[in-house]
C-alpha positions, 0 to 999 in steps of 0.5 A: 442041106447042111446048116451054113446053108439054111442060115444062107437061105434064111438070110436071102428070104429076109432080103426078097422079102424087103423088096419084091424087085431085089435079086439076091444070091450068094456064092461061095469065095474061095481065092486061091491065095488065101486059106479063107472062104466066105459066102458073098450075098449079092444084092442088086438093088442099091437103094435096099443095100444102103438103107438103115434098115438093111444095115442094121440087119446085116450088122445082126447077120455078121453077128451070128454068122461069127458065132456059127464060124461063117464068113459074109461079105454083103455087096451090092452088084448088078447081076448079069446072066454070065456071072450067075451062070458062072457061079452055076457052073462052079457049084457054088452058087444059092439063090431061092 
């Protein structure tokens, strides 16, 4: 497990760990028309993603993961079945 990944899992823990409800994952986004690449961490709880508290976490979060040359995108998203078995089979996706 490399570096960028630890930092990911760390950041997932801390989610779960506000709500024991919350499924949390991140993915990897790669578009192929862009020469950019970001981790988007899913959150399906809306009420945690539009706390205070959640954004003054994630406001942190950016800050290292700029220092670490990192890209994030928080979202909020009801997950489904299909879309992580998706990210499963691209090889991209974490979860804890």
């Amino acid at each position: 497990m490399n570096n960028e990944e630890k930092f990911l899992i760390e950041i997932l823990r801390k989610i779960e760990s506000l709500d024991k409800e919350v499924l949390t994952y991140a993915y990897k986004v790669k578009p192929d028309t862009s020469p950019h690449e970001w981790w988007e961490i899913s959150v399906s709880s809306a009420e945690l993603y539009c706390s205070d508290h959640f954004n003054k976490l994630t406001s942190a979060w950016y800050k290292i993961a700029r220092i670490k040359k990192i890209g994030l995108l928080f979202v909020f998203r009801l997950n489904t079945s299909e879309e992580l078995l998706l990210r499963f089979n691209e090889r991209c996706l974490i979860m804890i």
